[in-house]
C-alpha positions in Angstrom: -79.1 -11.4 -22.3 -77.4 -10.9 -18.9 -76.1 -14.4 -17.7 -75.2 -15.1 -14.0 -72.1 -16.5 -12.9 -70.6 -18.6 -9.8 -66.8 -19.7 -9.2 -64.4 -22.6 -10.2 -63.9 -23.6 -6.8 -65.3 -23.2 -3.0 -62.7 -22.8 -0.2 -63.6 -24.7 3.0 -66.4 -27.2 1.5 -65.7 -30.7 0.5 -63.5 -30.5 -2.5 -65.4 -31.8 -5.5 -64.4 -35.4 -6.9 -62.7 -35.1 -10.4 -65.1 -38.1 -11.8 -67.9 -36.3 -10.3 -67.0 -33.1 -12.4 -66.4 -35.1 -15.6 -69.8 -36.7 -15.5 -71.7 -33.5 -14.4 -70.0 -31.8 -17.7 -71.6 -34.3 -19.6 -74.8 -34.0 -21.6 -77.5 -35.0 -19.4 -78.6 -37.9 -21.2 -75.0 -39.0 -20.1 -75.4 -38.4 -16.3 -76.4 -42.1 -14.5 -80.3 -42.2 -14.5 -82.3 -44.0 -12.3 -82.2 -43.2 -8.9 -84.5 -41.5 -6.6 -86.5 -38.6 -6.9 -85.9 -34.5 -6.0 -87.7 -34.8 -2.7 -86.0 -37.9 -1.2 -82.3 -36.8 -2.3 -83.2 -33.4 -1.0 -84.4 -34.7 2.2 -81.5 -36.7 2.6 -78.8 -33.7 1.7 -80.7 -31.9 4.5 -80.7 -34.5 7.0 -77.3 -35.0 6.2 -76.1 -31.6 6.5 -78.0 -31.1 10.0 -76.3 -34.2 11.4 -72.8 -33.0 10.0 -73.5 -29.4 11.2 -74.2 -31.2 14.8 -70.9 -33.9 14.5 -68.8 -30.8 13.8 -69.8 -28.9 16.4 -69.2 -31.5 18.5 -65.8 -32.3 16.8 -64.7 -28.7 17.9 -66.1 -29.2 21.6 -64.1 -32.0 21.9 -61.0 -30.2 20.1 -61.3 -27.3 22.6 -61.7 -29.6 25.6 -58.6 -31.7 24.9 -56.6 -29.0 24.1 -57.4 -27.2 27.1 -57.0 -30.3 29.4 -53.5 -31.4 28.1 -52.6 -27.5 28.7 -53.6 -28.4 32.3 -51.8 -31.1 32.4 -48.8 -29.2 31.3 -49.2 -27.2 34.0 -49.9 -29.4 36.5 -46.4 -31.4 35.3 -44.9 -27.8 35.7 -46.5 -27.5 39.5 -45.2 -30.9 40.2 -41.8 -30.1 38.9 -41.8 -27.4 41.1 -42.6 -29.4 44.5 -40.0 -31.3 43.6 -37.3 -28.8 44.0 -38.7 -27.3 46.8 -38.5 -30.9 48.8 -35.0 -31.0 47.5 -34.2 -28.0 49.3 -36.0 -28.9 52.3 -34.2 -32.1 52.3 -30.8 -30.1 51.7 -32.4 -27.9 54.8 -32.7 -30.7 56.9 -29.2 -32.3 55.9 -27.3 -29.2 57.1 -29.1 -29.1 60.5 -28.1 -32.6 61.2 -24.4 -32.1 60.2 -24.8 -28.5 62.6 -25.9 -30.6 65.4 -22.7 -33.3 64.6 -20.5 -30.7 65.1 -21.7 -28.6 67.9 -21.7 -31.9 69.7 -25.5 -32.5 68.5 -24.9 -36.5 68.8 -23.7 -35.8 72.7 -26.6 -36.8 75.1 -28.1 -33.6 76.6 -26.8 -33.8 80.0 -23.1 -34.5 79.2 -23.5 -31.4 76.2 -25.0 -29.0 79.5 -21.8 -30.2 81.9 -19.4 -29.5 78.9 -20.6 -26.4 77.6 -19.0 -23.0 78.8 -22.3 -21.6 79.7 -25.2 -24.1 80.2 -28.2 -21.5 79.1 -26.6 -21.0 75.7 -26.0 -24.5 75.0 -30.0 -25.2 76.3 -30.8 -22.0 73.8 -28.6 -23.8 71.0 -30.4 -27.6 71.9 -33.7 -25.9 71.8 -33.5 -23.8 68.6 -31.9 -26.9 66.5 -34.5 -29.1 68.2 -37.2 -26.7 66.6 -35.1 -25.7 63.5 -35.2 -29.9 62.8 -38.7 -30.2 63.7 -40.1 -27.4 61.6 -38.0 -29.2 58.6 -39.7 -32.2 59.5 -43.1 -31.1 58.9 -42.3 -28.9 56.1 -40.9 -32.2 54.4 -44.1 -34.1 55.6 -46.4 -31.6 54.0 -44.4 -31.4 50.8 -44.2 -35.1 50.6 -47.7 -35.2 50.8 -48.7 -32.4 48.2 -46.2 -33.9 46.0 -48.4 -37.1 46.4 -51.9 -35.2 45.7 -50.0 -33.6 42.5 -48.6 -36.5 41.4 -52.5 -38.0 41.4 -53.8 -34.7 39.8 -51.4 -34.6 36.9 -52.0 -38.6 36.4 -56.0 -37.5 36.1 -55.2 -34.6 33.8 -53.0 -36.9 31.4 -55.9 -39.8 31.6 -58.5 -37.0 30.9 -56.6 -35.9 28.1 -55.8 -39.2 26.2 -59.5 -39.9 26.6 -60.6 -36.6 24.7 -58.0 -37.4 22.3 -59.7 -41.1 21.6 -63.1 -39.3 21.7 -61.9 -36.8 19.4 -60.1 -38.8 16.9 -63.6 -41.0 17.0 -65.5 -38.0 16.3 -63.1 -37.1 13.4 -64.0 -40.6 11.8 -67.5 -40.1 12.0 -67.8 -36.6 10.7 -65.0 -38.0 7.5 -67.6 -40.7 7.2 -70.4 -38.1 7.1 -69.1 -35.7 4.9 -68.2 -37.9 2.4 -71.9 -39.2 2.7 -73.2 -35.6 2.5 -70.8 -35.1 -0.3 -72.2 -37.9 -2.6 -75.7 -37.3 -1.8 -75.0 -33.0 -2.5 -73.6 -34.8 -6.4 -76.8 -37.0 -6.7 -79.2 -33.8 -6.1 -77.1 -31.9 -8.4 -77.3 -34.9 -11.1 -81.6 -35.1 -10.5 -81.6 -31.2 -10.9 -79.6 -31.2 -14.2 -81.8 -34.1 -15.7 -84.7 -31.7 -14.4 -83.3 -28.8 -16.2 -82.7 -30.6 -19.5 -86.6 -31.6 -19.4 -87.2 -28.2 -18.9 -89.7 -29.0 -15.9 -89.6 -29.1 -12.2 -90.0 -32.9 -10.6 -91.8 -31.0 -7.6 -91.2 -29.5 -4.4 -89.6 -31.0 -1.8 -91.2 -30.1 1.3 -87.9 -30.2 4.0 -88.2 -30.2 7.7 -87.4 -26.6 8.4 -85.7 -25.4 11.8 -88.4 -25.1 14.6 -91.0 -25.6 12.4 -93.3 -28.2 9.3 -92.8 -29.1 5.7 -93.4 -25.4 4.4 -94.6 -23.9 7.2 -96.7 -20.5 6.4 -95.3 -17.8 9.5 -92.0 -20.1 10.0 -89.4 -16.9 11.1 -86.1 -18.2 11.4 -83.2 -16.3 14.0 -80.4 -14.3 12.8 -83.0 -11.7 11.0 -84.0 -7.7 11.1 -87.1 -5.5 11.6 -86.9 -3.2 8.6 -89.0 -1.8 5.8 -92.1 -4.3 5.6 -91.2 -6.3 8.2 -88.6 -8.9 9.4 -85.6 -9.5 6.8 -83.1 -11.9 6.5 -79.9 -13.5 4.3 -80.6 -15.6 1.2 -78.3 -17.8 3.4 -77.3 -18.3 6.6 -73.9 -17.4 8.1 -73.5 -20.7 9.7 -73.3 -22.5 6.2 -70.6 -20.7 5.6 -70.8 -18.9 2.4 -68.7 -16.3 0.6 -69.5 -13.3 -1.4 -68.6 -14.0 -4.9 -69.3 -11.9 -8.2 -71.3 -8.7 -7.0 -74.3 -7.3 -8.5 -72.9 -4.9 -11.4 -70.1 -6.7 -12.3 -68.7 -7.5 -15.6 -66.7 -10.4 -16.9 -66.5 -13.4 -19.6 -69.4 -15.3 -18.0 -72.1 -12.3 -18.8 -73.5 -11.4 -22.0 -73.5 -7.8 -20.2 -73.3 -6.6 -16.7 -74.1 -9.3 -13.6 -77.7 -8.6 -12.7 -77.4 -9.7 -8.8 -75.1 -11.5 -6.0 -73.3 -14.7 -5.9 -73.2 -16.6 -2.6 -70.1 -19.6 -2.9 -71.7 -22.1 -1.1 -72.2 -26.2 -1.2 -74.6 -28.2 -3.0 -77.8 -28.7 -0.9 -77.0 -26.1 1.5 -80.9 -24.3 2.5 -81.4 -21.2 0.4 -84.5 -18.9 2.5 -86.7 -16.1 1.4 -85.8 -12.7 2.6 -88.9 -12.0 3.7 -92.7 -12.6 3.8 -94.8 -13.2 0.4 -96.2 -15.0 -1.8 -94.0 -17.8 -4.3 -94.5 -15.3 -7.7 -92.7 -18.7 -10.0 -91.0 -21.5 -9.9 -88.9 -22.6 -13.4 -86.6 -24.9 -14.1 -84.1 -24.1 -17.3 -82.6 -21.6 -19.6 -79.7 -19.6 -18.5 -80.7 -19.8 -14.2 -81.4 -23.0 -14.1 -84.0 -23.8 -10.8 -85.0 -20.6 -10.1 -87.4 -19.5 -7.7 -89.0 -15.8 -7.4 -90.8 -14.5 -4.6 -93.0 -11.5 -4.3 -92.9 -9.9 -0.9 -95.6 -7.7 1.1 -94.0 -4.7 0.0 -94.0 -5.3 -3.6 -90.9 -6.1 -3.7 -89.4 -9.2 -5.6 -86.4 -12.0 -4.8 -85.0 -14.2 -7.3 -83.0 -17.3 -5.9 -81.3 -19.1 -9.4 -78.9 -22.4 -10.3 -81.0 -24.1 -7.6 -80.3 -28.1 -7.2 -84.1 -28.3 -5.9 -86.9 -26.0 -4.7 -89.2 -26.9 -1.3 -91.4 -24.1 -2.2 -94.6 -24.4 -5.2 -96.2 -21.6 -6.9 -98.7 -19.1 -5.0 -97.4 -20.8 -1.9 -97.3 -18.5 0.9 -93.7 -17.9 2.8 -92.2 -16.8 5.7 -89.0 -14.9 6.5 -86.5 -17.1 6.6 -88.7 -19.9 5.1 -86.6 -22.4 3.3 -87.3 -21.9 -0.9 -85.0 -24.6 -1.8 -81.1 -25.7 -2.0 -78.1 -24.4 -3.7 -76.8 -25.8 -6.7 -75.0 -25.2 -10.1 -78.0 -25.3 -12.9 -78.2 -23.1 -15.5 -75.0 -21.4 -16.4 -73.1 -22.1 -13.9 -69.5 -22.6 -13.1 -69.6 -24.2 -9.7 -71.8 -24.3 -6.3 -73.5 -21.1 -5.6 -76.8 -18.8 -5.7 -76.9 -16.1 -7.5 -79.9 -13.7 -5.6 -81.5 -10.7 -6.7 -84.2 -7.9 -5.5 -85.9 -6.8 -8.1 -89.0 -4.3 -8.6 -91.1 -6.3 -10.9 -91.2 -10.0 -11.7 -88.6 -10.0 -14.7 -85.0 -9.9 -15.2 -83.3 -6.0 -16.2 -85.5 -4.6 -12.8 -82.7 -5.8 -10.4 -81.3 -3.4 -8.0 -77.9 -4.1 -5.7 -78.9 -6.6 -2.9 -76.0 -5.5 -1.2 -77.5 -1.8 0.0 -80.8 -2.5 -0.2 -80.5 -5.4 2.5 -78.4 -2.8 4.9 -81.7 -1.3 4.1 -83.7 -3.4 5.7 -81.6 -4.1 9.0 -79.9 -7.1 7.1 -76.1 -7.0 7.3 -74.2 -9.6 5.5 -70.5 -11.4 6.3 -68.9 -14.0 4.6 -66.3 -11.6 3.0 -65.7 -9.8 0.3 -67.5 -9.1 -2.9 -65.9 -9.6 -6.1 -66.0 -7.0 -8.5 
């Protein structure tokens, strides 16, 4: 049998708490019981991740801002610098017409400078162009003084703007800390509900989520970010704003497989929203054996997608879905060795009929990021 396989470790999610790995490698008669249900701990990991997704963002604005207003406070500091050394010239300027004037008799009172003076239109010339060399000075100081003072007020409002983005900002980093540690603890209760599930060997029930723009399981629900190919509108198993990475490839072999690995692995965080490709019809939903909470869709054009190690579905047999169309949340059930989903297009129903997701995605107008594939 052809096993699927995830990885130790997820870079930039929430690292996983040592006693939370300990207890989920325990028999699951050992996990804590109790607690609520599949559909209330999956709501909650949603809500959760949707008011982290919008505290981040917001995080980020307020980085960006406060880094780009104490940048224009630098500058502004630089400007005022600047003024500064200009008015010490001036002032320098204006020193050295006043000593002029001291020596070419400058101090004398104009009549007694005309009577003394070898010629009387040079020393007017001389009387008139220091008179108008000073006053020119004069204003040039007066205007400097005064955009010194309109600096000096526009570098005090940069540095006040920028303290208070910092305090907004290191606010918003307490909040989303707070959050992600809530998100974090709620992902480890899902996971704990879905491995209790998977030990029963039966599904507790679909939890219908609040989808983007749409209802609980909304038939006709197409969600951005997809392609018009073959069939219709495509999209990722996941969305490129969770994050994920490209793990083991389809083909693949390795210690975690009985043979080769039958699809490919998307690293992502417990609870993040795992969507159909495409249009169809919900073909089964299980829960146990080697994938865990797996769903398998059969599209319009005959086409099937398998979405495994699922910590809870939102979809129910012969349920009708749309591109995009949430099916459930990421998880590690089955055989698993951390966070992921492990996808596959298949042509029937049954495991051995997969085919590389990879190409036959590019296929359908779908390209996928988030790295590179492990082989």
């Amino acid at each position: 049998m052809r096993l699927p396989h995830g990885r130790r470790s997820l870079p930039g999610s929430v690292l996983f708490a040592p006693a939370v790995l300990i207890a989920l490698s325990l028999p699951a008669a050992a996990v804590p019981a109790a607690g609520p249900d599949v559909p209330a701990v999956s709501t909650e990991v949603a809500r959760l991740l949707t008011e982290a997704s919008r505290v981040t963002e917001a995080y980020e604005r307020g980085r960006h801002a406060a880094a780009a207003q104490r940048v224009r406070a630098l500058r502004l500091q630089g400007e005022l610098d600047d003024k500064r050394r200009h008015l010490a010239v001036l002032h320098g300027r204006a020193g050295e017409v006043a000593r002029a004037q001291y020596r070419t008799g400058g101090s004398l009172p104009p009549a007694a400078g005309l009577l003394l003076a070898d010629d009387p239109e040079d020393a007017l010339r001389a009387a008139r162009m220091a008179r108008q060399a000073g006053q020119a000075v004069d204003r040039l100081v007066r205007r400097t003084d005064r955009a010194e003072r309109l600096l000096e007020a526009a570098v005090a409002r940069a540095r006040t703007a920028w303290r208070d983005l910092e305090a907004r900002h290191a606010r918003l980093a307490a909040v989303k800390r707070d959050l992600e540690a809530r998100l974090e603890r709620a992902r480890w209760r899902l996971q704990a509900v879905a491995d209790r599930s998977v030990a029963a060997g039966s599904c507790r029930g679909a939890a219908r989520l609040e989808q983007p723009g749409g209802t609980p399981g909304a038939a006709g629900l197409e969600q951005p970010g997809g392609a018009r190919g073959a069939g219709g509108p495509w999209v990722a198993p996941v969305s490129e704003a969770d994050g994920y990475e490209l793990s083991a490839g389809f083909d693949s072999t390795g210690k975690y497989w009985a043979h080769r690995h039958t699809g490919q692995d998307f690293a992502v965080g417990v609870g993040t929203p795992v969507r159909s490709i495409g249009a169809g019809r919900v073909h089964a939903v299980s829960c146990g054996g080697a994938f865990g909470i797996e769903v398998v869709v059969r599209h319009t054009n005959g086409w099937y997608s398998q979405y495994a190690h699922l910590a809870s579905t939102a979809v129910g047999p012969g349920q009708r879905v749309a591109a995009g169309q949430w099916v459930g949340q990421a998880g590690t059930t089955g055989n698993s060795t951390g966070p992921h989903l492990h996808f596959e297009v298949r042509l029937t129903p049954h495991l051995g009929s997969g085919v590389d997701p990879l190409p036959w995605l590019r296929e359908h107008g779908v390209e996928l990021g988030g790295g590179r594939s492990w082989r």
